[in-house]
C-alpha positions in Angstrom: 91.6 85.4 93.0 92.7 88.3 95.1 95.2 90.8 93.4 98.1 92.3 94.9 100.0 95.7 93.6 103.1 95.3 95.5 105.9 97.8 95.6 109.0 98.0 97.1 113.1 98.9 95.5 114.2 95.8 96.9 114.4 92.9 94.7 114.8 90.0 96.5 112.2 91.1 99.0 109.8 91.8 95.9 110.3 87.9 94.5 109.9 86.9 97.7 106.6 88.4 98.4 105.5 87.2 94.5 106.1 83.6 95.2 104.7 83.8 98.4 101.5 85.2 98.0 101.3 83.2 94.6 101.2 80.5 97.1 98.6 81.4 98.8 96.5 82.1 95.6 96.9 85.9 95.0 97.5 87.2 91.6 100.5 89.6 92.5 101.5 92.7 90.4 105.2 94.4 91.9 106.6 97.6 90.7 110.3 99.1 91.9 108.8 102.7 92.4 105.3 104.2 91.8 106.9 106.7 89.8 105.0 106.4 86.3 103.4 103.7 87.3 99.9 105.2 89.1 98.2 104.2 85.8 98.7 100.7 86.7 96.3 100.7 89.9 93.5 101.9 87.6 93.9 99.3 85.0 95.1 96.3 87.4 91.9 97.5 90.1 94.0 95.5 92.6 92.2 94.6 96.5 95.3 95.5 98.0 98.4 97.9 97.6 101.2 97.0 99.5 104.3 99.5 99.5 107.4 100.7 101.6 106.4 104.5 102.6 110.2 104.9 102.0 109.8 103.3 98.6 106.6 105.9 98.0 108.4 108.5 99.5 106.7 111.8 98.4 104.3 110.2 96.2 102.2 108.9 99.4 99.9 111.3 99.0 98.8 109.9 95.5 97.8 107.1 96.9 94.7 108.9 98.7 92.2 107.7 96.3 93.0 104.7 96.0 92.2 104.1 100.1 88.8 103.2 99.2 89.5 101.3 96.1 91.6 98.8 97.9 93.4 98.0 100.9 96.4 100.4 101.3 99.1 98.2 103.4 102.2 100.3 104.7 105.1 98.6 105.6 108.6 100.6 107.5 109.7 101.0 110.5 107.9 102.8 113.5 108.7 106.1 112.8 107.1 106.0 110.0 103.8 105.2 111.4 102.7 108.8 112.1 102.9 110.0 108.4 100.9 107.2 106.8 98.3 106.5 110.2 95.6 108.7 108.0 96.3 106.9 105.1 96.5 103.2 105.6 94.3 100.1 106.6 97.1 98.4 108.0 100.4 99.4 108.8 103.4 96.7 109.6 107.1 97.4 111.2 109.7 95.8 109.5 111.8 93.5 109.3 108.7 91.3 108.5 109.3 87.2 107.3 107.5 87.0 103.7 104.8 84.3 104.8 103.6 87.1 107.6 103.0 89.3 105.4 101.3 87.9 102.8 99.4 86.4 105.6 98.7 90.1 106.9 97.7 91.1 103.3 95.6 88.7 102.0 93.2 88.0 105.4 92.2 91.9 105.0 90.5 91.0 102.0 88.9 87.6 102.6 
């Protein structure tokens, strides 16, 4: 079973992605913020972490290590693009449906 880290403020959009990717056989994690929550990646050892860079923000660069302990997935809109290119295995523009994405997420790590 694959295991997701998923974070993002949003709630409904969090749920969403849960039962979605539950449906498709991921054992999903979500988080509002990675604020205090970094511990989490090294006990969970999750194949990929999905996050908003807006919901990140100016933690992004705490992510680093983890880039080769999973798949790092950033999701926002185009502008972001440039400030997480160095950063992430895949990068989607929102708005995304949920099914997509979890699609997106879980065929990097099958």
């Amino acid at each position: 079973m694959k295991k997701v880290f998923y974070v993002d403020k949003g709630d409904f959009l969090r749920k969403t992605m849960e039962l979605a990717l539950k449906q498709k056989g991921a054992d999903i994690y979500t988080v509002e913020t990675m604020e205090n929550n970094f511990y989490l990646l090294d006990d969970l050892l999750p194949d990929v972490i999905v996050f908003d860079v807006k919901t990140v923000g100016n933690q992004l660069e705490n992510l680093r290590p983890y880039a080769q302990k999973a798949v790092l997935v950033g999701v926002g809109d185009e502008t972001d693009r440039t400030s997480v290119s160095d950063l992430v295995r895949l990068f989607l523009v929102k708005p995304l449906e949920a099914k997509t994405l979890a699609s997106s997420i879980l065929s990097l790590v099958d």
